[in-house]
mmCIF file of the N, C-alpha and C atoms, coordinates in Angstrom:
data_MODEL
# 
_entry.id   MODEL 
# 
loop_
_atom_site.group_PDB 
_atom_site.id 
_atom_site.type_symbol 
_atom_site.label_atom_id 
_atom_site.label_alt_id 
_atom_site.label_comp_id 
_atom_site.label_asym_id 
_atom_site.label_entity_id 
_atom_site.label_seq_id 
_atom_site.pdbx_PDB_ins_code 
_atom_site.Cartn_x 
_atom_site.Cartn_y 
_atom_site.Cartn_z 
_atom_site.occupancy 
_atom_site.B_iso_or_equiv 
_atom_site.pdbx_formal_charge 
_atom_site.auth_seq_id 
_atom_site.auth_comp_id 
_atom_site.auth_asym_id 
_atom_site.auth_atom_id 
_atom_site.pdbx_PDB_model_num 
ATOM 1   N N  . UNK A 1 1  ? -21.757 -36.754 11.822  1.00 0.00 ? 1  UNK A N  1 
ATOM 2   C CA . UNK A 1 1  ? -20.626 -35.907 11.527  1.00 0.00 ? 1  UNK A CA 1 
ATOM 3   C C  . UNK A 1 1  ? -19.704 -35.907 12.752  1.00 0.00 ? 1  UNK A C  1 
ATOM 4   N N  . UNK A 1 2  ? -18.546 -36.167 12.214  1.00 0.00 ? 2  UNK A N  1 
ATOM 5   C CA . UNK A 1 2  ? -17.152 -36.653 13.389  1.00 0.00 ? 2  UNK A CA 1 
ATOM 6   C C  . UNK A 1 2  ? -17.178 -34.942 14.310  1.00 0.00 ? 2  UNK A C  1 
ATOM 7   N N  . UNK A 1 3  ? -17.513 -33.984 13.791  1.00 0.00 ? 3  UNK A N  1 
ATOM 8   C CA . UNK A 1 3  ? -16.462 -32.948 14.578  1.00 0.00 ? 3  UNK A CA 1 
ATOM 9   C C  . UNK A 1 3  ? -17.707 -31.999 15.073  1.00 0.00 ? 3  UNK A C  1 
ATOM 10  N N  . UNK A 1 4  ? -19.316 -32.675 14.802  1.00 0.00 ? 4  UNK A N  1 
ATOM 11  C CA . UNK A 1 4  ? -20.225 -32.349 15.402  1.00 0.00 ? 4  UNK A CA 1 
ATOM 12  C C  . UNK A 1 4  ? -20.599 -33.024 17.035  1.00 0.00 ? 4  UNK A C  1 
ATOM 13  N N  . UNK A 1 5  ? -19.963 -34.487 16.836  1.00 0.00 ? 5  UNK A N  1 
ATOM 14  C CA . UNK A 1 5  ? -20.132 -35.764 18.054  1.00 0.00 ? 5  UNK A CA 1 
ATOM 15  C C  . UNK A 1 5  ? -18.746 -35.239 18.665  1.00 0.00 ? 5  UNK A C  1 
ATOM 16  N N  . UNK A 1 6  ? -17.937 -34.500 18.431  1.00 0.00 ? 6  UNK A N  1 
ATOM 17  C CA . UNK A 1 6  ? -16.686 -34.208 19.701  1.00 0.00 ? 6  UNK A CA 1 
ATOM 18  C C  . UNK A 1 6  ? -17.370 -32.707 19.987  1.00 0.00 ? 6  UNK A C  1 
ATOM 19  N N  . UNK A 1 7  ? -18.144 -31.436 19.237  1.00 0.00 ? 7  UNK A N  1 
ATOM 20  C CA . UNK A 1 7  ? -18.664 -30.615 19.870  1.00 0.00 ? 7  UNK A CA 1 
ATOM 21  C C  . UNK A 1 7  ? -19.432 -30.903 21.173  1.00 0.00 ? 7  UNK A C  1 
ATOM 22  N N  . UNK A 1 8  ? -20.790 -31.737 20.238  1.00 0.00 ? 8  UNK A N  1 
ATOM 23  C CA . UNK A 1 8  ? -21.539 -32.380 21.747  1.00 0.00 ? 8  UNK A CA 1 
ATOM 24  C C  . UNK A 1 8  ? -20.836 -32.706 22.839  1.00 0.00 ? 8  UNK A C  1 
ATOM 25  N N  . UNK A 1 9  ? -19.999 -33.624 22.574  1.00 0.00 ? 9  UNK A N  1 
ATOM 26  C CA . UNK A 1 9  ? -19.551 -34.401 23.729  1.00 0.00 ? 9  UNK A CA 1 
ATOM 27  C C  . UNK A 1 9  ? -18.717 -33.240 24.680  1.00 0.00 ? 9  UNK A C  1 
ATOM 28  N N  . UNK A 1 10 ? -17.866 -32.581 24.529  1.00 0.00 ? 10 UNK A N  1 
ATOM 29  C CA . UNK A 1 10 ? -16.850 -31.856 24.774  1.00 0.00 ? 10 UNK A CA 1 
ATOM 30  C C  . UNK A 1 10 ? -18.038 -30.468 25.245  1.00 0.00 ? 10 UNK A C  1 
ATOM 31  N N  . UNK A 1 11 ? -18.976 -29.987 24.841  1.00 0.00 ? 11 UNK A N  1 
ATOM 32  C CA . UNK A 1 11 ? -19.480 -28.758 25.211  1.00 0.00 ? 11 UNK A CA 1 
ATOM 33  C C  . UNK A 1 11 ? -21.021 -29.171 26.145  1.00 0.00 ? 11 UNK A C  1 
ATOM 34  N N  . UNK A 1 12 ? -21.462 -30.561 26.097  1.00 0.00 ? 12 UNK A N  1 
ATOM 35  C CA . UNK A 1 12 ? -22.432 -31.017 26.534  1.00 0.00 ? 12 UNK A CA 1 
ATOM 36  C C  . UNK A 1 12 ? -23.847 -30.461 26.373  1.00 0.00 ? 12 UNK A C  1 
ATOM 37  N N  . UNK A 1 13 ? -23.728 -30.100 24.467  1.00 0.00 ? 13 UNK A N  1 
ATOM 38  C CA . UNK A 1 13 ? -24.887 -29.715 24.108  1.00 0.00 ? 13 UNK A CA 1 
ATOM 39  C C  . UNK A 1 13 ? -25.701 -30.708 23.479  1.00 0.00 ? 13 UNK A C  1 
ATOM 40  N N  . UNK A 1 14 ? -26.626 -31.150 22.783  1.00 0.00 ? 14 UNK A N  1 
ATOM 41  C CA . UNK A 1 14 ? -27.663 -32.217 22.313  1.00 0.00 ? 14 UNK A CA 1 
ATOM 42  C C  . UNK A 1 14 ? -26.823 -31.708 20.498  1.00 0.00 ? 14 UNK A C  1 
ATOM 43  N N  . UNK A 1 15 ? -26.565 -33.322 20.385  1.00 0.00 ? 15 UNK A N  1 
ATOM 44  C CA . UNK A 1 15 ? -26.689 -33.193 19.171  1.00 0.00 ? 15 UNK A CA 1 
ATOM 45  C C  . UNK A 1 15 ? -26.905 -32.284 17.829  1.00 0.00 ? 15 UNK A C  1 
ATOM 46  N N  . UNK A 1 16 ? -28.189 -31.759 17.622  1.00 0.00 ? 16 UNK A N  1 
ATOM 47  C CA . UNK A 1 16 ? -28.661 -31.344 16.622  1.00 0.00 ? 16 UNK A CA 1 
ATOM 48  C C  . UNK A 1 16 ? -28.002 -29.704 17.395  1.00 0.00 ? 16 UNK A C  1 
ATOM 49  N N  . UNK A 1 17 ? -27.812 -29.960 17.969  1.00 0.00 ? 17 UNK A N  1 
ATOM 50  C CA . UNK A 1 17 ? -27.210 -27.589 18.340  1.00 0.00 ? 17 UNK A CA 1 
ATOM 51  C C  . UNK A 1 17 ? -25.740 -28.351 18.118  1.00 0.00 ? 17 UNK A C  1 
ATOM 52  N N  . UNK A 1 18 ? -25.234 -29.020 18.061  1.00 0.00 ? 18 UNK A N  1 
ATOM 53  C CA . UNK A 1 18 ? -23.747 -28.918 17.833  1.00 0.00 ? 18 UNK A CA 1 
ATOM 54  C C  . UNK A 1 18 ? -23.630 -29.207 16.435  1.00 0.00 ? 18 UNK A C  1 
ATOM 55  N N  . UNK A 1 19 ? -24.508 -29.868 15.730  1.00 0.00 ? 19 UNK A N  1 
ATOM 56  C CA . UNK A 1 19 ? -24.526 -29.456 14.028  1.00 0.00 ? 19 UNK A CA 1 
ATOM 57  C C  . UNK A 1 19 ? -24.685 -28.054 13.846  1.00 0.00 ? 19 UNK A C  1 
ATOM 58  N N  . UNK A 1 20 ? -25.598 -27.885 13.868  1.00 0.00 ? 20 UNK A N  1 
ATOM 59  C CA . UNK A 1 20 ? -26.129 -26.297 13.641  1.00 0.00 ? 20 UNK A CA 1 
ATOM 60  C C  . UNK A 1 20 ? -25.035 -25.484 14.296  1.00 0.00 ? 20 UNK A C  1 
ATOM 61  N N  . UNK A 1 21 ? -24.256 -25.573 15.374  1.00 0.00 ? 21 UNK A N  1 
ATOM 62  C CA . UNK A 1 21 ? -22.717 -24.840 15.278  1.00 0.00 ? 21 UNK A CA 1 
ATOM 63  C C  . UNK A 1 21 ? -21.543 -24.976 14.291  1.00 0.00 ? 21 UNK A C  1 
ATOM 64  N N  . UNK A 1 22 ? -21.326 -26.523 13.942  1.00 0.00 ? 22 UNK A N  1 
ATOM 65  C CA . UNK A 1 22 ? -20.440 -26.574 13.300  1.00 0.00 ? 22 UNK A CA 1 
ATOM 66  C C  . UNK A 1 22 ? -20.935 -26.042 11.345  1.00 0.00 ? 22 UNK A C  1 
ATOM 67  N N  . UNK A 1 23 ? -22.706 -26.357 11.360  1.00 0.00 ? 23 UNK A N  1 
ATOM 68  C CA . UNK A 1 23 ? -22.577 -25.549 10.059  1.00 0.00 ? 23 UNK A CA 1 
ATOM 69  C C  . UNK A 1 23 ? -22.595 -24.139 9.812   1.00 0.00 ? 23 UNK A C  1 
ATOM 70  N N  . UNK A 1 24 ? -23.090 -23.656 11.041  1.00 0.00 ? 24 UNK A N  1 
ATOM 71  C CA . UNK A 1 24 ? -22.767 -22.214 10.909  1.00 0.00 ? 24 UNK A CA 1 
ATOM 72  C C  . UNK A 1 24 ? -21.218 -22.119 10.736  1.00 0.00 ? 24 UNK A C  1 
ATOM 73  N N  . UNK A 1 25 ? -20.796 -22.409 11.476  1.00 0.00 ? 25 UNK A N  1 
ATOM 74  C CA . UNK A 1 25 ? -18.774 -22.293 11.618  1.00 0.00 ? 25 UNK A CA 1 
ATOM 75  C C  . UNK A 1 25 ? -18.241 -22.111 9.921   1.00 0.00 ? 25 UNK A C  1 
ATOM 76  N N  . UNK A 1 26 ? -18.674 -23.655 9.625   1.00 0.00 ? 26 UNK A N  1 
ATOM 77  C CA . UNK A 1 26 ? -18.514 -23.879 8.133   1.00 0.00 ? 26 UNK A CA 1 
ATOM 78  C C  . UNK A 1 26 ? -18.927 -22.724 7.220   1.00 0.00 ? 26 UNK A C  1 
ATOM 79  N N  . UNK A 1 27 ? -20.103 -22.342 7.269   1.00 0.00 ? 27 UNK A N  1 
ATOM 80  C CA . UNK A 1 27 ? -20.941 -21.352 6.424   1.00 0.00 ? 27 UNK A CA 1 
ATOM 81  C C  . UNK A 1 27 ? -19.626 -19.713 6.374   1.00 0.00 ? 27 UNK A C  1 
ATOM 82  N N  . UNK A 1 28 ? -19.780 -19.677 8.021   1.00 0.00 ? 28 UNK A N  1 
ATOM 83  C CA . UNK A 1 28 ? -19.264 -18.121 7.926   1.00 0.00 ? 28 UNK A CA 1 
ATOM 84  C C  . UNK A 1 28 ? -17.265 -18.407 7.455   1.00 0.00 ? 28 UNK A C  1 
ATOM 85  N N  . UNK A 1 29 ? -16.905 -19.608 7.649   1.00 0.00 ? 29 UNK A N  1 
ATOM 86  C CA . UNK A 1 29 ? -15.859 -19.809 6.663   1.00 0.00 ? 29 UNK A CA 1 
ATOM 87  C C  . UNK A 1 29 ? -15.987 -19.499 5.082   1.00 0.00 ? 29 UNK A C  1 
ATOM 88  N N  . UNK A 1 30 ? -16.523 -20.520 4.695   1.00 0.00 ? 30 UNK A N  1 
ATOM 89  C CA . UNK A 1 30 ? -16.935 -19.943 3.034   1.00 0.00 ? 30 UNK A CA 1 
ATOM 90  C C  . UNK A 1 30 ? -17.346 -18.766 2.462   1.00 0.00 ? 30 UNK A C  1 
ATOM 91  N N  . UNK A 1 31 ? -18.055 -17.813 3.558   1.00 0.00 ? 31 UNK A N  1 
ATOM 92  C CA . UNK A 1 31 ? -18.378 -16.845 3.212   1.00 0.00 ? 31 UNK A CA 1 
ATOM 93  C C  . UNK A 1 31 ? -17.503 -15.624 3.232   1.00 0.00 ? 31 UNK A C  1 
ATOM 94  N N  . UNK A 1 32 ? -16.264 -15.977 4.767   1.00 0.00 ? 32 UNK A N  1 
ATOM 95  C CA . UNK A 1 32 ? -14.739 -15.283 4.291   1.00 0.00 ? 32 UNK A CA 1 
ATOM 96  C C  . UNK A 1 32 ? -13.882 -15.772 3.065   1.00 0.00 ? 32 UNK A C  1 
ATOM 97  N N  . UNK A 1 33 ? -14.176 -16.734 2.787   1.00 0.00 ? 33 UNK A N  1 
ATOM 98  C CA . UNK A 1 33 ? -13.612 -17.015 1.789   1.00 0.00 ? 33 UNK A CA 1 
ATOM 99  C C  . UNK A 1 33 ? -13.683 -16.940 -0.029  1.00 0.00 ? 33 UNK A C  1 
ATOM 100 N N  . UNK A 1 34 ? -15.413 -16.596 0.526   1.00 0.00 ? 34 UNK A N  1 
ATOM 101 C CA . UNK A 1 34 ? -15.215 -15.582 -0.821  1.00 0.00 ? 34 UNK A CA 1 
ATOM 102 C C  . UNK A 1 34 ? -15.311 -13.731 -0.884  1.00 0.00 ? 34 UNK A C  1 
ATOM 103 N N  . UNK A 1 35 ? -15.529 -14.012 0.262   1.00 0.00 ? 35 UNK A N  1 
ATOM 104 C CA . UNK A 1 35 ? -15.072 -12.167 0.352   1.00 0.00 ? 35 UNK A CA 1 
ATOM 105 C C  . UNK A 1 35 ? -13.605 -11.394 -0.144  1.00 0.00 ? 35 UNK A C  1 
ATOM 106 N N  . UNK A 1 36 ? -12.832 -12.667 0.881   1.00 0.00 ? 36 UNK A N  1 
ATOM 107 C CA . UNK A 1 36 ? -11.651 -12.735 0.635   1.00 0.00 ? 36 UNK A CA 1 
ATOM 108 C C  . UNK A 1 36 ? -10.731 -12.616 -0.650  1.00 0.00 ? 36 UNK A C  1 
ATOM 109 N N  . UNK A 1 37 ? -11.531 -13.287 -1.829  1.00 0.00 ? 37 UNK A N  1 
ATOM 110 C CA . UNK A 1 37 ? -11.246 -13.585 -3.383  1.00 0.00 ? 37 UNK A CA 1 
ATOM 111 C C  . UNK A 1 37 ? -11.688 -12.581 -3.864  1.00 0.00 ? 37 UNK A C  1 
ATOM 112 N N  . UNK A 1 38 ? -13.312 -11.825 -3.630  1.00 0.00 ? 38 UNK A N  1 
ATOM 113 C CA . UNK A 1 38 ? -13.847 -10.717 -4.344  1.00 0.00 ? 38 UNK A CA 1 
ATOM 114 C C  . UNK A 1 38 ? -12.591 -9.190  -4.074  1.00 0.00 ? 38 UNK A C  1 
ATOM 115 N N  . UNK A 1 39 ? -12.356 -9.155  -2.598  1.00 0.00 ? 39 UNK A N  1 
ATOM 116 C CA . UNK A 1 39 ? -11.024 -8.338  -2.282  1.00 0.00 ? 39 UNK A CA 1 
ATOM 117 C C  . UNK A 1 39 ? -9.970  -8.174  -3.353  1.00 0.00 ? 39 UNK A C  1 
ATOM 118 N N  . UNK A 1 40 ? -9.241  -9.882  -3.452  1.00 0.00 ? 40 UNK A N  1 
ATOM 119 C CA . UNK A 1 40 ? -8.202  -10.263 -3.556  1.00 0.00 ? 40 UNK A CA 1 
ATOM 120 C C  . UNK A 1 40 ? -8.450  -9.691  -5.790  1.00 0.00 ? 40 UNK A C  1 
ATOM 121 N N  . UNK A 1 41 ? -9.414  -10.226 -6.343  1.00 0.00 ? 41 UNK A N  1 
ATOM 122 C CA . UNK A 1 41 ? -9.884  -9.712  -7.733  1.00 0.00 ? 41 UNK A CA 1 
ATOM 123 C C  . UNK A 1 41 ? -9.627  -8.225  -7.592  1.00 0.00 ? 41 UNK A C  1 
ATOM 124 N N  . UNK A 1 42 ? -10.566 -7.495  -7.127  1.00 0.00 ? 42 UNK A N  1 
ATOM 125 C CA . UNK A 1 42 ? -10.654 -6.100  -6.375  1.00 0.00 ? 42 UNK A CA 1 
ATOM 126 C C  . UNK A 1 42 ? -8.900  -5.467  -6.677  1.00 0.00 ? 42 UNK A C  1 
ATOM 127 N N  . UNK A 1 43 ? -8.138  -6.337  -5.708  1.00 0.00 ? 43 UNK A N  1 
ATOM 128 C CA . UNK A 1 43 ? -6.692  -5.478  -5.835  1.00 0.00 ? 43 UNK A CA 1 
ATOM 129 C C  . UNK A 1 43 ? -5.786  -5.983  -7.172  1.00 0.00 ? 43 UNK A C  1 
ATOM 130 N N  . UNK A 1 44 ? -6.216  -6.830  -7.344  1.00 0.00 ? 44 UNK A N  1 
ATOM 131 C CA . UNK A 1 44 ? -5.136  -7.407  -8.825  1.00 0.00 ? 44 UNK A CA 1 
ATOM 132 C C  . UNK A 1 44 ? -6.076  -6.482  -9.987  1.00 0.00 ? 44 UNK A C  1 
ATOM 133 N N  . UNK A 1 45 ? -7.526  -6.232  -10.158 1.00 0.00 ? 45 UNK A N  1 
ATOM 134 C CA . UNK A 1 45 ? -8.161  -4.876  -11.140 1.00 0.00 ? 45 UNK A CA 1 
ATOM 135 C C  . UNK A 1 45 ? -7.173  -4.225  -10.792 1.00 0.00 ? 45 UNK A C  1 
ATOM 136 N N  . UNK A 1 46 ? -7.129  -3.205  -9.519  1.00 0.00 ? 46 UNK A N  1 
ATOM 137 C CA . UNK A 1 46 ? -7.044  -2.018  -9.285  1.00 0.00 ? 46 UNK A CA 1 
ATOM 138 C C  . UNK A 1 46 ? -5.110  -2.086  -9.748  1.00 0.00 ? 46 UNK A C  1 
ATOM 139 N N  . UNK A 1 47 ? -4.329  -3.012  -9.420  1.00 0.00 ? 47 UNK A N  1 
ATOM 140 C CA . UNK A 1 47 ? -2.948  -2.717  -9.472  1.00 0.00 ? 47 UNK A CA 1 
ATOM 141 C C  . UNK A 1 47 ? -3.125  -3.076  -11.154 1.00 0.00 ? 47 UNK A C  1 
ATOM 142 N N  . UNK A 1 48 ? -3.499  -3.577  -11.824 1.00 0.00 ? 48 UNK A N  1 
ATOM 143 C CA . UNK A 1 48 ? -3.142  -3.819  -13.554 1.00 0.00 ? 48 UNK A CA 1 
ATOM 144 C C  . UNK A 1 48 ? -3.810  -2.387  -14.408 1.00 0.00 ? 48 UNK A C  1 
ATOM 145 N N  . UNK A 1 49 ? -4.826  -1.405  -13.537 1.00 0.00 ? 49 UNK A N  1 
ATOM 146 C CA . UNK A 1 49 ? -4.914  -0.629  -14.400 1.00 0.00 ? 49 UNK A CA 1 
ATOM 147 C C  . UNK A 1 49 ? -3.974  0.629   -13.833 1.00 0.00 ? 49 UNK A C  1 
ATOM 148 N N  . UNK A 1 50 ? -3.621  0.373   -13.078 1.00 0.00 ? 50 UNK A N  1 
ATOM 149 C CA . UNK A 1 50 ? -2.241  1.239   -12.355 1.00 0.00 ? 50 UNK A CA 1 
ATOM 150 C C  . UNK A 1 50 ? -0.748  1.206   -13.144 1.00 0.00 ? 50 UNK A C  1 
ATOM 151 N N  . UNK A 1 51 ? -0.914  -0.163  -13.345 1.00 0.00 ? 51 UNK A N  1 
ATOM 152 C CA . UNK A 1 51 ? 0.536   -0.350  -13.916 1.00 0.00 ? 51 UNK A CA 1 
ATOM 153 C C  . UNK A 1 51 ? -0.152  -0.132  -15.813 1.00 0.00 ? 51 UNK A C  1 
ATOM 154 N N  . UNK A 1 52 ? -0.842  0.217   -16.184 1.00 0.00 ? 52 UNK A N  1 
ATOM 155 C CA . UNK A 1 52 ? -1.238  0.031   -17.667 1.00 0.00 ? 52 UNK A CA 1 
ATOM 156 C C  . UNK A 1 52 ? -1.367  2.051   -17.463 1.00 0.00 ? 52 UNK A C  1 
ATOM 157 N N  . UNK A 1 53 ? -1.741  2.668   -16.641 1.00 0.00 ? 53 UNK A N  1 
ATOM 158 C CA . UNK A 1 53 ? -2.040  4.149   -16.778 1.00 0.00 ? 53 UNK A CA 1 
ATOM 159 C C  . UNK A 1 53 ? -0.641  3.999   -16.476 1.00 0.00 ? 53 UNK A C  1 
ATOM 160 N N  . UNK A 1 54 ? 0.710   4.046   -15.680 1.00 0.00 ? 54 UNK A N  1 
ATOM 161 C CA . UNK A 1 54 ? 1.462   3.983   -15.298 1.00 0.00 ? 54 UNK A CA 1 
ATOM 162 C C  . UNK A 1 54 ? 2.480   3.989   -16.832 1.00 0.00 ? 54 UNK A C  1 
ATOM 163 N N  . UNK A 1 55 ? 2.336   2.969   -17.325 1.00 0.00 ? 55 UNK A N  1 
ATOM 164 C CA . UNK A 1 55 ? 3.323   2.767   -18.941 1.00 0.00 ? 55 UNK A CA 1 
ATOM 165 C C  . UNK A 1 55 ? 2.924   3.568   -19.468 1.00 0.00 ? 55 UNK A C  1 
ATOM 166 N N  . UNK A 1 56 ? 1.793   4.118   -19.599 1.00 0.00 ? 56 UNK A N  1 
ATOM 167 C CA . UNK A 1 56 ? 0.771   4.825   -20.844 1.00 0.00 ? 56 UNK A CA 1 
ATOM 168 C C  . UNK A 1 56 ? 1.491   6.645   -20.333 1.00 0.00 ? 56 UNK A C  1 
ATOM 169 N N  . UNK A 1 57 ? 1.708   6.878   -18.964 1.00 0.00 ? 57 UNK A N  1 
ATOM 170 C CA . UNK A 1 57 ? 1.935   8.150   -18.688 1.00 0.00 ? 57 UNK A CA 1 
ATOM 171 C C  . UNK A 1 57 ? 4.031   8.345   -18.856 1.00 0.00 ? 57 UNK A C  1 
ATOM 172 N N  . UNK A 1 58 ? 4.716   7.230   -18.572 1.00 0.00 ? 58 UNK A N  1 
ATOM 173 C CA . UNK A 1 58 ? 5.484   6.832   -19.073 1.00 0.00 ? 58 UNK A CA 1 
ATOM 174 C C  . UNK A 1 58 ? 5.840   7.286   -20.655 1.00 0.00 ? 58 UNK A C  1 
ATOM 175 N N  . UNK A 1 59 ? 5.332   6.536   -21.251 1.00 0.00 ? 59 UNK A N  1 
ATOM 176 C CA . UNK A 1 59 ? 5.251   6.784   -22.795 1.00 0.00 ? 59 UNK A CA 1 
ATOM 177 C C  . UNK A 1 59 ? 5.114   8.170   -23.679 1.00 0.00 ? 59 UNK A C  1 
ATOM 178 N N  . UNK A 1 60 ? 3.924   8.782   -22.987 1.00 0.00 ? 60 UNK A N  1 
ATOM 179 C CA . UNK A 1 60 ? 3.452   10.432  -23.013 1.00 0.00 ? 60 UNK A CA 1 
ATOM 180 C C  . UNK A 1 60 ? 5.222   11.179  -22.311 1.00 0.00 ? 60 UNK A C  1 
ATOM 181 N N  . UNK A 1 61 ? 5.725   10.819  -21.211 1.00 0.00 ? 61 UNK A N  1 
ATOM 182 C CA . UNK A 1 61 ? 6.489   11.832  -20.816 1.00 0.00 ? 61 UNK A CA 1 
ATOM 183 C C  . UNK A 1 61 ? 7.868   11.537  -21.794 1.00 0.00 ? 61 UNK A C  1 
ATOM 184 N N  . UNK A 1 62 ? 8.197   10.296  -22.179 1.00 0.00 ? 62 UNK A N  1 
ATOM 185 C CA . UNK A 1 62 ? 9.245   10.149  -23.514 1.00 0.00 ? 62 UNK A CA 1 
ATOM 186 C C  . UNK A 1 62 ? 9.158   10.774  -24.588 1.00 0.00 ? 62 UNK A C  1 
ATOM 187 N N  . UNK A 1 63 ? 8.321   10.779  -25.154 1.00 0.00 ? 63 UNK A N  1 
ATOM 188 C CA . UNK A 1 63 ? 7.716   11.301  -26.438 1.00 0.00 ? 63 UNK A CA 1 
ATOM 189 C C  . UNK A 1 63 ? 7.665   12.795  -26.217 1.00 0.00 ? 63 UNK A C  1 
ATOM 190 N N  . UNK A 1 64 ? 7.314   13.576  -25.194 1.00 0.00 ? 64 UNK A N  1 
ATOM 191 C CA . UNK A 1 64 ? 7.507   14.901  -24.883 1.00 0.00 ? 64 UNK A CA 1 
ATOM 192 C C  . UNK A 1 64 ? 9.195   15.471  -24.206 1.00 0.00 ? 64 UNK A C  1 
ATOM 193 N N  . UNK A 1 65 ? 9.583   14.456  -23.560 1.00 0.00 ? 65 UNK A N  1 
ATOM 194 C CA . UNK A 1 65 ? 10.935  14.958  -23.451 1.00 0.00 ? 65 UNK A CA 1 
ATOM 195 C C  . UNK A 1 65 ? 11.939  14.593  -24.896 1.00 0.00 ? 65 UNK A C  1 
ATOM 196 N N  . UNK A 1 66 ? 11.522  13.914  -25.737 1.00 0.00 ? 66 UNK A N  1 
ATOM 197 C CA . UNK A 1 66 ? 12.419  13.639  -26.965 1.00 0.00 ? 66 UNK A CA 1 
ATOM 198 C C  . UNK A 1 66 ? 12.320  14.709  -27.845 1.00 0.00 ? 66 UNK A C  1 
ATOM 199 N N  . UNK A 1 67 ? 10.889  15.185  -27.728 1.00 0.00 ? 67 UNK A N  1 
ATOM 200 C CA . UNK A 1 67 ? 9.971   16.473  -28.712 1.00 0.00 ? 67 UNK A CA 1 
ATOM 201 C C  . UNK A 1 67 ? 10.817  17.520  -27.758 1.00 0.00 ? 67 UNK A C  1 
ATOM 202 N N  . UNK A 1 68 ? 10.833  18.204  -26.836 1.00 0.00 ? 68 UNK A N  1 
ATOM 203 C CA . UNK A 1 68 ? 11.883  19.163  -26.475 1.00 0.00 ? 68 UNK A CA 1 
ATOM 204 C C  . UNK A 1 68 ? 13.239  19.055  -26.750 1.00 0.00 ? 68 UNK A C  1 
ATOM 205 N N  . UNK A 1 69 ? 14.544  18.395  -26.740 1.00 0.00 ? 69 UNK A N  1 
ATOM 206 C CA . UNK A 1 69 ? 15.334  18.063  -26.818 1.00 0.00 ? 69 UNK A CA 1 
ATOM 207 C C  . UNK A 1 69 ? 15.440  18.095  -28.111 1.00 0.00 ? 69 UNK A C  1 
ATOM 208 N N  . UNK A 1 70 ? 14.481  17.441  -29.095 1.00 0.00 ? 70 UNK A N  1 
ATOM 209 C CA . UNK A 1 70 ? 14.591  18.587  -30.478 1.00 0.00 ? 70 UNK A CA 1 
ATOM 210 C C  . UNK A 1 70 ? 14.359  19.976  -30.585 1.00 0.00 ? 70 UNK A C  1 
ATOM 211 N N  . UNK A 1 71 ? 13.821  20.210  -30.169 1.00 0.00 ? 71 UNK A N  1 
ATOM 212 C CA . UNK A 1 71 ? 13.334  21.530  -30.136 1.00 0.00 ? 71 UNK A CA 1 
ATOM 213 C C  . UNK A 1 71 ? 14.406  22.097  -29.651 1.00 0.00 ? 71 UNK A C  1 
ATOM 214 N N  . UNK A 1 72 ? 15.305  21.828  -28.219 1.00 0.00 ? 72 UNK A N  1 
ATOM 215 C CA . UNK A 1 72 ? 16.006  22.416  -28.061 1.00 0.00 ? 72 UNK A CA 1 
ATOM 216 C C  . UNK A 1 72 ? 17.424  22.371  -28.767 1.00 0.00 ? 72 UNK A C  1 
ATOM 217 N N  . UNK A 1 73 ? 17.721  21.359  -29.631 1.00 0.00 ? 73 UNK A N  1 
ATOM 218 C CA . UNK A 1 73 ? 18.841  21.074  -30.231 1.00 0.00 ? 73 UNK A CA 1 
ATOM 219 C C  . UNK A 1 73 ? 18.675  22.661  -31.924 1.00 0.00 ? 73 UNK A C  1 
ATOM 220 N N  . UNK A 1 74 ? 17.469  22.349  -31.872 1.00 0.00 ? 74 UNK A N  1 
ATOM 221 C CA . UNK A 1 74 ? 17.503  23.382  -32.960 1.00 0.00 ? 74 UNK A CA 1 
ATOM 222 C C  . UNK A 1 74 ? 17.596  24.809  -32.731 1.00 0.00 ? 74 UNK A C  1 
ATOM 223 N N  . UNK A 1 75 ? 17.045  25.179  -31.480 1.00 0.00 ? 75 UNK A N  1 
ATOM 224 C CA . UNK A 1 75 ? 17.136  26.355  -31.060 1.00 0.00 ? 75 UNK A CA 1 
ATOM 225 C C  . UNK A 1 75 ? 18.918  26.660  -30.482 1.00 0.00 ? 75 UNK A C  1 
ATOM 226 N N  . UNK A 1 76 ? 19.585  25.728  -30.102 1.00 0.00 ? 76 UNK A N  1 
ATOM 227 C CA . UNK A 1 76 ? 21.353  25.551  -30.213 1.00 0.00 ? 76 UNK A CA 1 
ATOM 228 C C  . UNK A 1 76 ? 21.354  26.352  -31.554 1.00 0.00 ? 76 UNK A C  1 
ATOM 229 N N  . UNK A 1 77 ? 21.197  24.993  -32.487 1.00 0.00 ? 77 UNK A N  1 
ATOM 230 C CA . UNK A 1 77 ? 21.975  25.214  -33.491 1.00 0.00 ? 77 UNK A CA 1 
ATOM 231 C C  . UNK A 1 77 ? 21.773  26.233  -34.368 1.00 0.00 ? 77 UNK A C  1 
ATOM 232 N N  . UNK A 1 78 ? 20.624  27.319  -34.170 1.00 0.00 ? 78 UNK A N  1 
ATOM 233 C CA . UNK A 1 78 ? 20.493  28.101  -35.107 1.00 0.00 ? 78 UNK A CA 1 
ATOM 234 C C  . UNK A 1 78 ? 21.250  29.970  -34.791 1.00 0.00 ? 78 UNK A C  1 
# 
């Protein structure tokens, strides 16, 4: 492995410890990287049931300000 033979060489450790660095390196990459996605799922849940309670409370406050505004048009007109 190319970027295990420039560790060795460059840090003047034996071979087999400059694998075992670069797969750890590798490892704890992938492993931000799916943390990163479980997060990233995590906030796209949390903002779609935000914006879905969001329309839904929306909807409730139309329907109640249209229901007054009758109410109050009749209480005018009588």
């Amino acid at each position: 492995m190319y970027l295990a033979q420039l560790v060795s060489a460059r840090t003047g450790i034996p071979q087999a410890d400059a694998e075992k660095r670069v797969d750890d390196a590798i490892a704890r990459v992938k492993a931000a990287e799916i943390k990163a996605r479980q997060v990233a799922d995590a906030a796209r849940k949390a903002a779609a049931e935000f914006a879905i309670f969001t329309a839904l409370a929306l909807v409730i406050g139309a329907f109640i300000a249209s229901a007054a505004a009758a109410y109050g048009g009749s209480l005018r007109d009588e």
